[in-house]
LOROVEX-168941 format. One line per field, with one value per residue (C-alpha): residue number from 1; residue in three letters; x negated, y negated, z. Coordinates in nm, 3 decimals. Layout:
# residues N
voro <- [NUM | ...]
dolo <- [ala | ...]
x <- [X | ...]
y <- [Y | ...]
z <- [Z | ...]
//
This chain:
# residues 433
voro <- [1 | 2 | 3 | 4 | 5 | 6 | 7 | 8 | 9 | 10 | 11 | 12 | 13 | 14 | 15 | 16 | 17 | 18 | 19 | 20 | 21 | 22 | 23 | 24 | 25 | 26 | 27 | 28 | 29 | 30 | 31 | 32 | 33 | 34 | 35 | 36 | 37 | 38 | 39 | 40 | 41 | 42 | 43 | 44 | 45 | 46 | 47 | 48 | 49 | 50 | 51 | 52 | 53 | 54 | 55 | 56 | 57 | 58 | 59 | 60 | 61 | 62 | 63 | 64 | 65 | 66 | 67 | 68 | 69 | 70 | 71 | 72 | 73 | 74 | 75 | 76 | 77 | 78 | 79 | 80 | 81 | 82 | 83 | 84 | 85 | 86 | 87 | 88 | 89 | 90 | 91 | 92 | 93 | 94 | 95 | 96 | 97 | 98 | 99 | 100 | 101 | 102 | 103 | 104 | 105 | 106 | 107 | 108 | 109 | 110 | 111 | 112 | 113 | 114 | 115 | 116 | 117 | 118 | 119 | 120 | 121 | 122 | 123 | 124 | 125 | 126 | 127 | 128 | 129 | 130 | 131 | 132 | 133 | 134 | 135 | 136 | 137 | 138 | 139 | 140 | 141 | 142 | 143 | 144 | 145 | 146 | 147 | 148 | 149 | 150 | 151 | 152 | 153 | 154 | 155 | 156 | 157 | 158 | 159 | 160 | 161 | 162 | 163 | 164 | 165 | 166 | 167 | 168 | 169 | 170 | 171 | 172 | 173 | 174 | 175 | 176 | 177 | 178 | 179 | 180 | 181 | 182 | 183 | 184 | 185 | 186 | 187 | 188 | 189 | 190 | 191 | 192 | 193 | 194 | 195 | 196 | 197 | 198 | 199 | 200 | 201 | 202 | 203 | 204 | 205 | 206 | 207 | 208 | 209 | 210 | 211 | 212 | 213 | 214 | 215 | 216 | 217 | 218 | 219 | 220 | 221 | 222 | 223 | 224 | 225 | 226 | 227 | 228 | 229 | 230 | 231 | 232 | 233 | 234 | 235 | 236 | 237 | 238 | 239 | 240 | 241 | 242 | 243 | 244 | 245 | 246 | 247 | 248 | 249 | 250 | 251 | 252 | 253 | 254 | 255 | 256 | 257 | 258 | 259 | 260 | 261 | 262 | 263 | 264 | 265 | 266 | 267 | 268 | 269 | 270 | 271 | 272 | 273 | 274 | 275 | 276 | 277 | 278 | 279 | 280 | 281 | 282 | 283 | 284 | 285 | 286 | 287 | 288 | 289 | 290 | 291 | 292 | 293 | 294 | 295 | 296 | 297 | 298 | 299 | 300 | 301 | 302 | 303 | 304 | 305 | 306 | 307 | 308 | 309 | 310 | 311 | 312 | 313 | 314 | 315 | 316 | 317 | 318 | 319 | 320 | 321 | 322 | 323 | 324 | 325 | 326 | 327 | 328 | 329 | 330 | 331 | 332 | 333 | 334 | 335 | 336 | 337 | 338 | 339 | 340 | 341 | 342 | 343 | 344 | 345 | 346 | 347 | 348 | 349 | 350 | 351 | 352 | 353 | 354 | 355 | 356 | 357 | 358 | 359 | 360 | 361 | 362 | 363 | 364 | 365 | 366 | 367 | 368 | 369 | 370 | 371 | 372 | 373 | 374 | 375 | 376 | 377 | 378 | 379 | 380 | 381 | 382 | 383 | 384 | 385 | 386 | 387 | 388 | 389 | 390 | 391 | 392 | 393 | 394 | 395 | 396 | 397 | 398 | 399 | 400 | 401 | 402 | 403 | 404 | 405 | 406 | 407 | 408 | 409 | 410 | 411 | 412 | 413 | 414 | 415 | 416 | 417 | 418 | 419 | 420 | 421 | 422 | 423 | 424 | 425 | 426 | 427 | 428 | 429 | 430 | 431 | 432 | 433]
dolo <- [unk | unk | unk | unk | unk | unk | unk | unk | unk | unk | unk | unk | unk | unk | unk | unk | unk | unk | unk | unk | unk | unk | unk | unk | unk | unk | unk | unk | unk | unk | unk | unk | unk | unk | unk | unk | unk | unk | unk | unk | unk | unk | unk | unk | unk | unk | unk | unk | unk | unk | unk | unk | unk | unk | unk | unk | unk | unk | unk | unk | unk | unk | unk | unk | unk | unk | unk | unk | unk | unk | unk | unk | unk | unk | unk | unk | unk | unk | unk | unk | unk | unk | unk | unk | unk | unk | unk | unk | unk | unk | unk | unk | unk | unk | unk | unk | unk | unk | unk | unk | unk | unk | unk | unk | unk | unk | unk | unk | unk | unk | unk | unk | unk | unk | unk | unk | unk | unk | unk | unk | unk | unk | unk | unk | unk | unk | unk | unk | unk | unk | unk | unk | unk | unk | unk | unk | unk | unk | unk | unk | unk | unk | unk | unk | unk | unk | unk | unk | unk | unk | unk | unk | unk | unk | unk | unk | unk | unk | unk | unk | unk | unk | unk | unk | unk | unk | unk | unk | unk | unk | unk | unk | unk | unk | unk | unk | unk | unk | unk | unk | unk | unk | unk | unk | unk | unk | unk | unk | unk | unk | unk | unk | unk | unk | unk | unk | unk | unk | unk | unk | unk | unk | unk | unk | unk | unk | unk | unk | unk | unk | unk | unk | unk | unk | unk | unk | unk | unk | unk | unk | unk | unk | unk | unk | unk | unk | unk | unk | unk | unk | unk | unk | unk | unk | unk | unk | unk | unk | unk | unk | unk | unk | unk | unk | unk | unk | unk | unk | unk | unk | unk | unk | unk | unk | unk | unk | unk | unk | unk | unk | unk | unk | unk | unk | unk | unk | unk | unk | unk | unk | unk | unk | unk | unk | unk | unk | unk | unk | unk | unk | unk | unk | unk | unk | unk | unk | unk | unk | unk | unk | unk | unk | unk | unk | unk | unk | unk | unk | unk | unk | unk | unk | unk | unk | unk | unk | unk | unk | unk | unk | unk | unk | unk | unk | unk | unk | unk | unk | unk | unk | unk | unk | unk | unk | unk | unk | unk | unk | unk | unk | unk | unk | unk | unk | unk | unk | unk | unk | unk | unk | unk | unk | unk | unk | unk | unk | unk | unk | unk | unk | unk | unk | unk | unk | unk | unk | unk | unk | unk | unk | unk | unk | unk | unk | unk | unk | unk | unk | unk | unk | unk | unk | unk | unk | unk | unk | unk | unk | unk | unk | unk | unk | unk | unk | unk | unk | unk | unk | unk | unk | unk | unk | unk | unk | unk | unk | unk | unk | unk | unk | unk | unk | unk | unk | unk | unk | unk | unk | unk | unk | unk | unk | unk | unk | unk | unk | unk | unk | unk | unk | unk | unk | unk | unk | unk | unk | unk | unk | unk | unk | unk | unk | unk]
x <- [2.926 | 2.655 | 2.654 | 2.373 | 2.345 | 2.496 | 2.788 | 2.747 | 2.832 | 3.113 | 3.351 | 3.655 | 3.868 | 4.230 | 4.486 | 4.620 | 4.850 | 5.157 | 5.082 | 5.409 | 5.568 | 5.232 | 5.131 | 4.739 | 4.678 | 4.361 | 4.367 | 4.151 | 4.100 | 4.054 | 3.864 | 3.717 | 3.453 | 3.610 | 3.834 | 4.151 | 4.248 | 4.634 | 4.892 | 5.248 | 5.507 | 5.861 | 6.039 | 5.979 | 5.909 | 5.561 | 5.236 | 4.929 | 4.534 | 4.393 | 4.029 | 3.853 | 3.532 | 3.278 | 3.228 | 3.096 | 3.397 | 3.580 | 3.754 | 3.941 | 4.077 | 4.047 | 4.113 | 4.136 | 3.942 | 3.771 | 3.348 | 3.334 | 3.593 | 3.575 | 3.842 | 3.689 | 3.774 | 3.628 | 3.607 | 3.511 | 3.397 | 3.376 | 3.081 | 2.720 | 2.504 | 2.758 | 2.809 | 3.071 | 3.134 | 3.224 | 3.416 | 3.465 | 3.831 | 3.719 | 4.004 | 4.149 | 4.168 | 3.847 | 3.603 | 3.232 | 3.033 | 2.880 | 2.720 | 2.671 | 2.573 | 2.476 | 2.680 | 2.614 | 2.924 | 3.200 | 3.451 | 3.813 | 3.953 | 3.831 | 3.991 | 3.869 | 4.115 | 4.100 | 3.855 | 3.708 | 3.381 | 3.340 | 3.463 | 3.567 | 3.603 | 3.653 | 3.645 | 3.593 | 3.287 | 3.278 | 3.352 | 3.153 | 3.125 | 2.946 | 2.887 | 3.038 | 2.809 | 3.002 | 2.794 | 2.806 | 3.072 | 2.859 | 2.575 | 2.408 | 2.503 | 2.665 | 2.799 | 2.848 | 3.132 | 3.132 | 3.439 | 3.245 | 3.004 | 2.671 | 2.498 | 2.693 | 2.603 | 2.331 | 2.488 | 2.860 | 3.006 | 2.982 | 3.125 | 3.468 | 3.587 | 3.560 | 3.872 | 4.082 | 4.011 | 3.861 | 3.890 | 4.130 | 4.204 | 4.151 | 4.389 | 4.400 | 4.678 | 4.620 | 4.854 | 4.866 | 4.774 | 4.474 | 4.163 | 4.250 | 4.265 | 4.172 | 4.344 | 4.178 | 4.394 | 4.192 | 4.388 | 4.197 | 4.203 | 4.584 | 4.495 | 4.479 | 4.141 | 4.180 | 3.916 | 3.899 | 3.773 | 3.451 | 3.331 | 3.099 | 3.301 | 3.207 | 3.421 | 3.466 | 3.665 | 3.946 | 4.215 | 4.285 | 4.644 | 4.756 | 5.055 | 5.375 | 5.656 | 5.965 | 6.259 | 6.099 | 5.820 | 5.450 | 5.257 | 4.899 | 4.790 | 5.033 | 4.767 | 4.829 | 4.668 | 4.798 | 4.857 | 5.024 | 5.059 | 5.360 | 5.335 | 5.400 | 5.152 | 5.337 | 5.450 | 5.250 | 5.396 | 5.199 | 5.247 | 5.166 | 5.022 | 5.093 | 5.431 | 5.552 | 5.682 | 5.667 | 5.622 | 5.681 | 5.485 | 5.491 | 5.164 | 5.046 | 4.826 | 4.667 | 4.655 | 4.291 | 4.494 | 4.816 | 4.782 | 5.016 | 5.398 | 5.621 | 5.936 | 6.070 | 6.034 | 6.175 | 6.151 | 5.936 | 6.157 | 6.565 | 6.683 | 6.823 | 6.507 | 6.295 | 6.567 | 6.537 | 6.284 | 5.922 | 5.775 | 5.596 | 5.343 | 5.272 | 5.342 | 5.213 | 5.523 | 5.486 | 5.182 | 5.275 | 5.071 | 5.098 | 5.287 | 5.338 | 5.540 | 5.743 | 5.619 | 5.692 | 5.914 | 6.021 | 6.379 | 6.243 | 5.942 | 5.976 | 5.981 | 6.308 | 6.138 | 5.887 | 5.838 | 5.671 | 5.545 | 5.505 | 5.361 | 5.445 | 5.243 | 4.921 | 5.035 | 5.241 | 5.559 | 5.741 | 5.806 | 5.688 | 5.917 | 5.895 | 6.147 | 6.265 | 6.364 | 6.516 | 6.368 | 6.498 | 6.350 | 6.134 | 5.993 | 6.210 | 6.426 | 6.740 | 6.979 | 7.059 | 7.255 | 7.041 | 7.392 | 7.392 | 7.285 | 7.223 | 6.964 | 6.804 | 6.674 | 6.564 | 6.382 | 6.208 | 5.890 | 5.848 | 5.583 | 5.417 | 5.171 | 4.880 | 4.619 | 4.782 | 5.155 | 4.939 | 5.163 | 5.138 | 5.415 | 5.439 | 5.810 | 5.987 | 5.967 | 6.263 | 6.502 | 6.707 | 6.760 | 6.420 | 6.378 | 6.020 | 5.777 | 5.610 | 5.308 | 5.296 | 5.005 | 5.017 | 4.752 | 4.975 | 5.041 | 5.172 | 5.146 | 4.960 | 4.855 | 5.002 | 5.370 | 5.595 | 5.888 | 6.191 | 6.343 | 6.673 | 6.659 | 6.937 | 7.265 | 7.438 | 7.644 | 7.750 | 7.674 | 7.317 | 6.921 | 6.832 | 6.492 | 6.370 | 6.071 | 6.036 | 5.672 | 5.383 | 5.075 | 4.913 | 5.155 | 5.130 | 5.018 | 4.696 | 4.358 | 4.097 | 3.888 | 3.536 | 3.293 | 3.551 | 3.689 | 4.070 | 4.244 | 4.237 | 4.489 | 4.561 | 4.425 | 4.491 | 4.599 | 4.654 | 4.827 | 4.565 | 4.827]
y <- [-1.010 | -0.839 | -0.546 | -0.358 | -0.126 | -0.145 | 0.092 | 0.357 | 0.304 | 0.534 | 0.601 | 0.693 | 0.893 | 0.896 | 1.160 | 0.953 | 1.285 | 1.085 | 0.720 | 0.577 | 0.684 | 0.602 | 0.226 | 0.171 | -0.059 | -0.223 | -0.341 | -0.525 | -0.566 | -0.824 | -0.566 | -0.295 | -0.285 | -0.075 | -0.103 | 0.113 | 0.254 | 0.349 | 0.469 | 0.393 | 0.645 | 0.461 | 0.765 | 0.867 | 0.587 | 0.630 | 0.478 | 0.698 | 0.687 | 0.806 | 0.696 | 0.489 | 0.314 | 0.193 | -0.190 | -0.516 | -0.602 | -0.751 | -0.826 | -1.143 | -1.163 | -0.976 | -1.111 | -0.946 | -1.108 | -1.003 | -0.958 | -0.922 | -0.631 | -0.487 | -0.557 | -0.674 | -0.712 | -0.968 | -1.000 | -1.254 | -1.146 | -1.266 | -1.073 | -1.239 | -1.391 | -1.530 | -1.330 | -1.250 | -0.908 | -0.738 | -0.427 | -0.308 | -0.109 | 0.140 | 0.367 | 0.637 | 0.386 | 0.441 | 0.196 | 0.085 | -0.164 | -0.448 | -0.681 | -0.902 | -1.303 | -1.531 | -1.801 | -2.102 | -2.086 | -1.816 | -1.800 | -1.755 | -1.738 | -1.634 | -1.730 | -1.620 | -1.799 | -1.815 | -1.780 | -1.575 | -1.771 | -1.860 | -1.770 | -2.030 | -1.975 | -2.179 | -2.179 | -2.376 | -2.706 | -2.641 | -2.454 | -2.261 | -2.192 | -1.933 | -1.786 | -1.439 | -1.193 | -0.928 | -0.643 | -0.734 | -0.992 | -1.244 | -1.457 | -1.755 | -2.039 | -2.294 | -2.556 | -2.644 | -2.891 | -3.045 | -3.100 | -3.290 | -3.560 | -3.493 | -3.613 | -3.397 | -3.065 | -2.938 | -2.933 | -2.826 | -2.499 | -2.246 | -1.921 | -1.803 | -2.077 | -2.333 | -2.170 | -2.323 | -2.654 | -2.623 | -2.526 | -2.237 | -2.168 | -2.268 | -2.263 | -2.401 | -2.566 | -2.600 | -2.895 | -2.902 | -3.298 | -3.244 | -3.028 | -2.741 | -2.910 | -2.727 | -2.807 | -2.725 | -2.781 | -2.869 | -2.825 | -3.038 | -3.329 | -3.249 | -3.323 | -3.115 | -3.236 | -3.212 | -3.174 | -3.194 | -2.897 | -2.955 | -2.721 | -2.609 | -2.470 | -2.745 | -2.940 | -3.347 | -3.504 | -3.739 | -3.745 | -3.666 | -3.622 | -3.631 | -3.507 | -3.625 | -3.804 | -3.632 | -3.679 | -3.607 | -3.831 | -3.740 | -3.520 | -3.605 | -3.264 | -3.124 | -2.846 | -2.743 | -2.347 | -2.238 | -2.342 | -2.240 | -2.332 | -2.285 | -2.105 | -2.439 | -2.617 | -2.935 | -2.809 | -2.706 | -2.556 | -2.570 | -2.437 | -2.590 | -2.427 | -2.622 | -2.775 | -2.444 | -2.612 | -2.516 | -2.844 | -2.928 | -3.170 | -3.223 | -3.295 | -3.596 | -3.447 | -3.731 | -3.929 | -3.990 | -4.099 | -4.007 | -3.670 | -3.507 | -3.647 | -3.520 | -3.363 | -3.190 | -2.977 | -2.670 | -2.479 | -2.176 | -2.068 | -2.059 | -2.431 | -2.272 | -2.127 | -2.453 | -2.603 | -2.349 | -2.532 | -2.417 | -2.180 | -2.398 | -2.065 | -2.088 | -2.431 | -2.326 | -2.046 | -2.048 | -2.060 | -2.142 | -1.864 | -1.817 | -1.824 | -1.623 | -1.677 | -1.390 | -1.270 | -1.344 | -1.057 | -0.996 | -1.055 | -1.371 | -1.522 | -1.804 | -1.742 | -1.665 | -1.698 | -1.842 | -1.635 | -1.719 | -1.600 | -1.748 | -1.603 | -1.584 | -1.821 | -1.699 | -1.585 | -1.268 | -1.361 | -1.474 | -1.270 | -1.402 | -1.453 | -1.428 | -1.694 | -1.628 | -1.949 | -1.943 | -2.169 | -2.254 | -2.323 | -2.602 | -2.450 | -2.666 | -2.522 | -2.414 | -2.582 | -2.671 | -2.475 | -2.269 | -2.057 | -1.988 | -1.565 | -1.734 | -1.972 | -1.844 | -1.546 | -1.521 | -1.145 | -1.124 | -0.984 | -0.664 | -0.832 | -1.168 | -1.060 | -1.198 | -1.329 | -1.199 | -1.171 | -1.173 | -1.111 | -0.989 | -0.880 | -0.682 | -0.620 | -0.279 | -0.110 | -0.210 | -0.368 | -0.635 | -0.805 | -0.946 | -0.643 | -0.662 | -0.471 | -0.650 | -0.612 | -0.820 | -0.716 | -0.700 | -0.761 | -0.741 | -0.437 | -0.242 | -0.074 | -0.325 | -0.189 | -0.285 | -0.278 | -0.241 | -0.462 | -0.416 | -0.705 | -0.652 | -1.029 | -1.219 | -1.038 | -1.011 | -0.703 | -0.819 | -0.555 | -0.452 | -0.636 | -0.750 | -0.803 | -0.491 | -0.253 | 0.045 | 0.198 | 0.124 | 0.285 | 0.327 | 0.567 | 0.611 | 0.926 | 0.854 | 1.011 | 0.881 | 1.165 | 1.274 | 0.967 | 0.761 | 0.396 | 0.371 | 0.031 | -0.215 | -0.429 | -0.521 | -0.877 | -0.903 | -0.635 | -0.618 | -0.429 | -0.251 | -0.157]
z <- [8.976 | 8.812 | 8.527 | 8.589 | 8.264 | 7.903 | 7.817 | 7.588 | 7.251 | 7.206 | 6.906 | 6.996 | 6.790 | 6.803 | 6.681 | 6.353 | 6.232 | 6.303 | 6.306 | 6.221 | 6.603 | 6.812 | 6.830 | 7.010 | 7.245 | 7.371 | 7.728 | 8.037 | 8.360 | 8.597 | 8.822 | 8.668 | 8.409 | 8.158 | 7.844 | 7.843 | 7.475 | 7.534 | 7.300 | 7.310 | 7.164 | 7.088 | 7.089 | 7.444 | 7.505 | 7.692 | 7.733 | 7.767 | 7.815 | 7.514 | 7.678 | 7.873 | 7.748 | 7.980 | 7.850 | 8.003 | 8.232 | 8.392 | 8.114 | 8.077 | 7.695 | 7.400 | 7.055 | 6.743 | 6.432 | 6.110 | 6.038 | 5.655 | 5.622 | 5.932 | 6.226 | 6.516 | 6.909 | 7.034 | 7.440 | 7.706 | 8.031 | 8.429 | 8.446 | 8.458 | 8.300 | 8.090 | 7.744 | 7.467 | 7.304 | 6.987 | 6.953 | 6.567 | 6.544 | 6.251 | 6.104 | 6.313 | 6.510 | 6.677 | 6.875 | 6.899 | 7.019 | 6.784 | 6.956 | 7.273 | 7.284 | 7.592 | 7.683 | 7.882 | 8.071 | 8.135 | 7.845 | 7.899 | 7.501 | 7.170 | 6.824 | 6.463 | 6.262 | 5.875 | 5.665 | 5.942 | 5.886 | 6.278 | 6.588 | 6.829 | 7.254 | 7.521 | 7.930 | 8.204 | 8.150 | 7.762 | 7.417 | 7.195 | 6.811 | 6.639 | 6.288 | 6.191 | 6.091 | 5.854 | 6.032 | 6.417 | 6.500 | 6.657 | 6.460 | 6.528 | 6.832 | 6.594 | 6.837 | 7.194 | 7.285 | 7.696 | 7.932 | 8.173 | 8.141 | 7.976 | 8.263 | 8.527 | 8.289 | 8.475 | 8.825 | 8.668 | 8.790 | 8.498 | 8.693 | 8.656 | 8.923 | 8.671 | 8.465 | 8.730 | 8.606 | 8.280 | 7.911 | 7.890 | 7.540 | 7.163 | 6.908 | 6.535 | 6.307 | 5.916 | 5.833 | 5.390 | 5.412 | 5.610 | 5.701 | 6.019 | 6.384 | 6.658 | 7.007 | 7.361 | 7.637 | 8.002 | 8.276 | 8.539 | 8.305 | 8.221 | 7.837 | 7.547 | 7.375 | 6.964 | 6.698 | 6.295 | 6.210 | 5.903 | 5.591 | 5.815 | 6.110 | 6.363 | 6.564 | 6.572 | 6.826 | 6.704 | 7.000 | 7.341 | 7.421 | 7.834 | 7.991 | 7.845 | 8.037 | 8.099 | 8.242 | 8.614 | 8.543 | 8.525 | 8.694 | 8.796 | 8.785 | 8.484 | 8.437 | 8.036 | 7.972 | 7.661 | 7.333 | 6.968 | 6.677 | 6.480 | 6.118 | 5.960 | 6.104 | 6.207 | 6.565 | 6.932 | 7.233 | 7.560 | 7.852 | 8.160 | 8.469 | 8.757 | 8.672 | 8.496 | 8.178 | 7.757 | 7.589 | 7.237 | 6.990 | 6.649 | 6.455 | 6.301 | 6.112 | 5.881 | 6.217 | 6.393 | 6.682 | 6.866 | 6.708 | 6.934 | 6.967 | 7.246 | 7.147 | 7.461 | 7.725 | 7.844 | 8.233 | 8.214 | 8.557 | 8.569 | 8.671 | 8.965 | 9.098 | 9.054 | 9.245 | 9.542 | 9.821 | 9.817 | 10.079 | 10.262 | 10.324 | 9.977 | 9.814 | 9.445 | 9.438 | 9.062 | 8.808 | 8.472 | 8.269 | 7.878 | 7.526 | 7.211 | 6.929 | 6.781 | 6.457 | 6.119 | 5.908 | 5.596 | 5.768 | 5.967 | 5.792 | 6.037 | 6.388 | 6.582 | 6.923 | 7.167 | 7.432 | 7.796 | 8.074 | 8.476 | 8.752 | 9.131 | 9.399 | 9.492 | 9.829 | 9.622 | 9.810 | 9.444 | 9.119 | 8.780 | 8.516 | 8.159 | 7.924 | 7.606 | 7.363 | 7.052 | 6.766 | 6.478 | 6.081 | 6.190 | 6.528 | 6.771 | 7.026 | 6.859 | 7.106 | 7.480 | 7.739 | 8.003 | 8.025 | 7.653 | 7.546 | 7.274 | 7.307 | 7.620 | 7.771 | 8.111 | 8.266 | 8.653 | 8.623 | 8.925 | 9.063 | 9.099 | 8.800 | 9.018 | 8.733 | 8.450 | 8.261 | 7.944 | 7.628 | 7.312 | 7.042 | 6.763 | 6.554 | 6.566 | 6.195 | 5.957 | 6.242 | 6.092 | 6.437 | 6.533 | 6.810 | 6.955 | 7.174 | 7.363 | 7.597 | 7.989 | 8.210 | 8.580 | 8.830 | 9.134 | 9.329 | 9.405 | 9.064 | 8.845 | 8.481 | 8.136 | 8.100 | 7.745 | 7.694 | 7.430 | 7.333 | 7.095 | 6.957 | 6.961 | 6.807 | 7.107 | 7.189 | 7.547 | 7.848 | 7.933 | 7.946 | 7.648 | 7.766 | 7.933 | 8.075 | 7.918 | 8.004 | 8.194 | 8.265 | 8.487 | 8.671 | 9.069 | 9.062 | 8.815 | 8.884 | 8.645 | 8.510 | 8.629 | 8.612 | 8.413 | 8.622 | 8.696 | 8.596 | 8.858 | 8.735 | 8.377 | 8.249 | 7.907 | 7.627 | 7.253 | 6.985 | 6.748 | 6.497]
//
């Protein structure tokens, strides 16, 4: 798919009279160009357009980083040629374009981790590093790192297609005894591939860590997407696409080999349902899809939760699910007992979540309970968009969901206004606030 002309460079302006009761969100598409500016109101609750902005789509991931002192959005893109863009979120919150970079291959996740010196992505044949310029976002190509064999470069597919079974994402851990490692998990390989990252932001490889062996044994094709790092630096979940599990590792840090250590392992579906036999119309009935760690409070500096998301077989027939694990002080899971309110949470998703069930979480103001919002996209229909979650954390009251939808937008009866695109189907979306 081809972009024919560059999008204006508009600044939005939002309505800031009352920010403490509207949280902004910045959303995607897996099929249409644009980027959706939404804001949720709590008290309603609701989730509205605020604008659409015509943009480079569609639009895979957006991450939020820093450029000097700026806040940035940085987003990856299935359209081509190949390129990466920066969005800088100015006060109001408003939005403009920075910049845009070629890439060699289509990226499918961006990182700026501390000290916001370089931003890092990563997607299907091979990974990228570039410089941060404190005006646009993007500077100069630093580094290019390969998932296939240098002499198999040329002819390797760099389109979207090569997401199925290549780089997905990019994540760092900054141990105390040791400089930052970055981990890239590769799904066709069923490794995650880890890297020492150097003073000057580029990436040596020092491990390569496969699937681990459980108690079923392991799988050939174990498929790891996702990645992340626990605030203390010592622990990594993953979750794995085609066998639909959260893994846990601890870090050897100092270590220039056998990095990673398996801990255990945890379904991303109820036991009961991977019990259930497969439709043999649709063999893959569920697609393990992504993780995110609640975030650290005042109340809970360490995280109480992991939470994770599957998605239905491609065929649609299947709803996705999204897991909720408690952790505790050190980042393992807090306890067994699938049956326990406790220790997990399980919620259906409405829909199979086609390519997305994307997450992202912020914390409700001043609750002493650990009670989130969080964000799950949907690319299914019949009414795909970006959803809202409340989660209530774990004091439980007995009776009721404790996981729960409470807005979505699009809404059925949606017409997008004169010349603007309608959302497609959400991809990925992110809390500005």
């Amino acid at each position: 798919m081809e972009v024919f002309q560059e999008p204006l460079q508009l600044t939005l302006e939002l309505n800031a009279s009352n920010p403490a009761q509207v949280h902004h969100v910045l959303a995607g598409s897996f099929r249409s160009l644009s980027l959706f500016l939404l804001a949720f109101s709590p008290l309603r609750p609701s989730l509205d357009l605020v604008q659409t902005v015509p943009a480079f789509g569609p639009h895979q991931y957006i991450a939020l980083g820093h450029a000097g002192d700026n806040r940035v959005a940085y987003t990856t893109t299935w359209a081509l040629p190949a390129k990466l863009h920066s969005w800088a979120i100015d006060k109001g919150p408003s939005i403009r374009l920075l910049n845009s970079i070629d890439i060699s291959a289509t990226s499918s996740y961006i990182t700026v981790p501390p000290p916001f010196s370089h931003i890092y992505s990563a997607g299907g044949p091979s990974a990228q590093v570039h410089a941060v310029d404190p005006s646009l976002g993007f500077a100069q190509h630093v580094q290019e790192l390969y998932f296939v064999p240098e002499d198999k470069w040329e002819t390797a597919d760099k389109s979207r297609k090569a997401l199925r079974y290549g780089s997905h994402g990019i994540e760092f851990a900054f141990p105390a005894d040791s400089a930052p490692l970055a981990f890239i998990p590769v799904l066709g390989r069923s490794t995650i591939e880890i890297y020492r990252r150097q003073a000057d932001g580029t990436l040596t490889h020092v491990d390569s860590s496969p699937s681990p062996q459980r108690a079923d044994g392991v799988a050939e094709e174990d498929g790891p997407r996702h990645v992340k790092i626990h605030p203390n630096g010592r622990v990594l979940y993953c979750v794995t696409e085609h066998t639909n599990y959260l893994d846990v590792y601890i870090i050897n840090s100092a270590a220039d080999s056998s990095v990673l250590t398996y801990v255990a392992s945890r379904s991303l579906i109820p036991p009961h349902v991977r019990e259930e036999p497969q439709d043999p119309q649709d063999p893959q009935t569920f697609r393990g899809d992504t993780l995110f760690l609640s975030p650290s409070t005042a109340t809970h500096p360490a995280p109480q939760s992991i939470f994770v998301t599957t998605r239905g077989g491609e065929g649609e027939t299947t709803c996705g699910w999204v897991s909720v694990f408690r952790l505790d002080a050190e980042g393992m899971f807090a306890g067994e007992g699938e049956g326990n309110p406790y220790l997990v949470e399980r919620y259906e998703a409405l829909t199979g979540g086609g390519k997305a069930h994307a997450l992202d979480i912020i914390p409700k103001q001043d609750d002493p309970d650990g009670a989130l919002w969080i964000l799950l996209t949907d690319d299914s229909p019949p009414q795909p968009g970006v959803r809202v979650l409340e989660w209530d954390g774990w004091l439980w009251r007995g009776g009721g969901a404790r996981l729960r939808q409470v807005a979505s937008w699009p809404p059925k009866e949606f017409v997008p206004g004169e010349g603007e695109e309608g959302m497609e189907g959400g991809s990925h979306a992110v809390w500005l606030d």
